[in-house]
C-alpha positions as CSV (number, residue, x, y, z in Angstrom):
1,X,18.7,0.0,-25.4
2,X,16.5,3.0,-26.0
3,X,18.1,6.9,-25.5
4,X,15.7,9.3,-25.0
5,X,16.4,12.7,-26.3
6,X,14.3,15.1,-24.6
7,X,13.9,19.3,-24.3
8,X,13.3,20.7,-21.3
9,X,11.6,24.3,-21.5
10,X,11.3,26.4,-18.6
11,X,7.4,27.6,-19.1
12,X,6.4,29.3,-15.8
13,X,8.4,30.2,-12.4
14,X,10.3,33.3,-10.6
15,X,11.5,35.0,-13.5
16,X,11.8,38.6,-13.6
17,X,11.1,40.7,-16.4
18,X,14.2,41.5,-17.7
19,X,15.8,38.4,-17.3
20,X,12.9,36.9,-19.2
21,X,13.0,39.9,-22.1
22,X,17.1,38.9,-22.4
23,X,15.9,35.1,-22.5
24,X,12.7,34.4,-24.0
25,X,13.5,30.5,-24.6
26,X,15.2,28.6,-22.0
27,X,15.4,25.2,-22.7
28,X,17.9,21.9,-22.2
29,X,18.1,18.6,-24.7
30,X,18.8,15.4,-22.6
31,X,19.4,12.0,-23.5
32,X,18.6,9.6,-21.4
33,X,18.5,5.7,-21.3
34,X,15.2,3.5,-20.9
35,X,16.3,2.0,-18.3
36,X,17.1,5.0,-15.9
37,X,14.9,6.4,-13.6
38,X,12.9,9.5,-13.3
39,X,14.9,10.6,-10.1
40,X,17.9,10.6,-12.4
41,X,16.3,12.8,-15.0
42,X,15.3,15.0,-11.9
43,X,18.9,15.1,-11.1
44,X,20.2,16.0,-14.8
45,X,17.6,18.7,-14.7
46,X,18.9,19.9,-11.4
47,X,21.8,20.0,-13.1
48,X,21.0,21.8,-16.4
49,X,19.3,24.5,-14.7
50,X,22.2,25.1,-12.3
51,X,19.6,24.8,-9.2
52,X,21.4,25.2,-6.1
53,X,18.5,23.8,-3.5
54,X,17.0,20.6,-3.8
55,X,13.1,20.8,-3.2
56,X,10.3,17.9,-3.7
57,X,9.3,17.4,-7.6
58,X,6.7,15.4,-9.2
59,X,6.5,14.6,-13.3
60,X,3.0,14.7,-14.9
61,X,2.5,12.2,-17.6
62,X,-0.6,12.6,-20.0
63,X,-2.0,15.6,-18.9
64,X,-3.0,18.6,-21.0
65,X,-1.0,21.2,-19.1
66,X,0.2,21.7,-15.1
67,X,-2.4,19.8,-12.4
68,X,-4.0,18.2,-15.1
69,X,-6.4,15.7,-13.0
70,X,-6.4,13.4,-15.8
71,X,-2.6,13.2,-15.3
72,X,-0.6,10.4,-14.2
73,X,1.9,11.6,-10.9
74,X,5.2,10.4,-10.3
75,X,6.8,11.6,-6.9
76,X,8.7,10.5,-4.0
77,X,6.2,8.5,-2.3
78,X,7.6,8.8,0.6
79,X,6.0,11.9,1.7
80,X,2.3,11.6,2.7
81,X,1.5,14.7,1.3
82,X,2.4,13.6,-2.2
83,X,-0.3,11.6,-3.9
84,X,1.5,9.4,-6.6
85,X,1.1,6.7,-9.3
86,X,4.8,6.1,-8.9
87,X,7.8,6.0,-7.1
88,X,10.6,8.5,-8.9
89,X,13.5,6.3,-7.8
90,X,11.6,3.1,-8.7
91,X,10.3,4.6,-12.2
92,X,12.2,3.6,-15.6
93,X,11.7,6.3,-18.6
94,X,11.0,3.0,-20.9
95,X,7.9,2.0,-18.3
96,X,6.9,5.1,-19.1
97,X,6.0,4.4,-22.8
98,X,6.6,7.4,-24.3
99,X,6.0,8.7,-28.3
100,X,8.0,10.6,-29.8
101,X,6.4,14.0,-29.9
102,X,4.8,13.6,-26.8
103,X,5.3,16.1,-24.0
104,X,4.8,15.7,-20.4
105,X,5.3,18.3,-17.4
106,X,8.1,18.3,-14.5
107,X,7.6,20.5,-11.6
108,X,9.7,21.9,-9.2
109,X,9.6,23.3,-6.0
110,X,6.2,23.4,-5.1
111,X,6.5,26.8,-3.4
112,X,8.2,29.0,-6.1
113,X,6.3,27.0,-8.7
114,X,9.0,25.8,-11.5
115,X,6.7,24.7,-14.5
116,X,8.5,22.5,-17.0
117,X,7.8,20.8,-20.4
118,X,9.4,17.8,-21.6
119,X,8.8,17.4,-24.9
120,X,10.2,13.6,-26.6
121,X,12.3,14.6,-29.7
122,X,13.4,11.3,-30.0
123,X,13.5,7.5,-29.2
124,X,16.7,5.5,-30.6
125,X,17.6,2.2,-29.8
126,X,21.0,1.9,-30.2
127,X,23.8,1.0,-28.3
128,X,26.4,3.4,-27.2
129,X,29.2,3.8,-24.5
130,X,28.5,7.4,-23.7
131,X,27.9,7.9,-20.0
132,X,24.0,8.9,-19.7
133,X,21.6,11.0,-19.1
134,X,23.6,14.1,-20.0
135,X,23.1,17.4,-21.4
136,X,23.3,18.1,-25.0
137,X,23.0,21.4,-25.4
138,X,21.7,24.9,-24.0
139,X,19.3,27.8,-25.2
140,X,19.1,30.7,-22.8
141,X,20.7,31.6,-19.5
142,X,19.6,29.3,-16.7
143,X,17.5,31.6,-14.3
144,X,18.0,32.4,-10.3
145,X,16.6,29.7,-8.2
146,X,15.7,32.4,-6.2
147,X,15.0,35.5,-7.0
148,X,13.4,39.1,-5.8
149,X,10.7,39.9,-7.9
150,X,10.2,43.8,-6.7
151,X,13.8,44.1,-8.0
């Protein structure tokens, strides 16, 4: 079976300054197996992050940076709005076909704007008995989900 490990960097969202000046990386490493889904790296990330609020989210494979036209869109395709190559829940990170060194985006909230980059630090196929995906480690505080910018 394939584990992903992956870094999860928190490029753009409702930061304020300070917070920002006493964290100027914040980033999580997840593994994850091939055969789970993108809803369940969703929910690890969720869970990294310490988000309180669930909100819709879409990953954007292939891209060159957020709203990339050229990328591909995975959602929950069950909302009309949301126009989607694939279904989260339905989407395995192995049919994915990711490189290592690859990076592809994850955003969040589509209001307060929660830019993410996922960059592939490695693909091993191996077999283990650890319970996956989980969270390997932690740079910086995890931000406010909300938070008052004039403050």
């Amino acid at each position: 079976m394939n584990i992903y490990t992956l870094e999860v960097f928190i490029i753009n969202g409702l930061m304020t300054k300070a917070f920002v000046k006493k964290n100027p990386v914040v980033s999580r490493t997840i593994e994850i197996r091939g055969d789970q889904s993108l809803e369940q790296l969703h929910d690890v990330i969720f869970q990294a992050f310490n988000r309180e609020d669930q909100h819709l989210y879409e990953f954007q494979i292939g891209g060159k940076g957020p709203n990339d036209p050229k990328a591909k869109r995975y959602g929950l395709a069950m909302y009309e709005e949301m126009e989607v190559e694939g279904d989260v829940r339905e989407t395995t990170i192995d049919a994915l076909h990711l490189k290592k060194d690859e990076a592809f985006g994850y955003w969040f909230d589509f209001g307060d704007d929660w830019w993410h980059q996922v960059n592939v630090l490695s693909i091993e196929n191996k077999s283990s008995r650890s319970k996956y995906p989980r969270i390997t480690n932690r740079i910086g505080q995890s931000p406010p989900q909300y938070v008052d910018l004039d403050e």
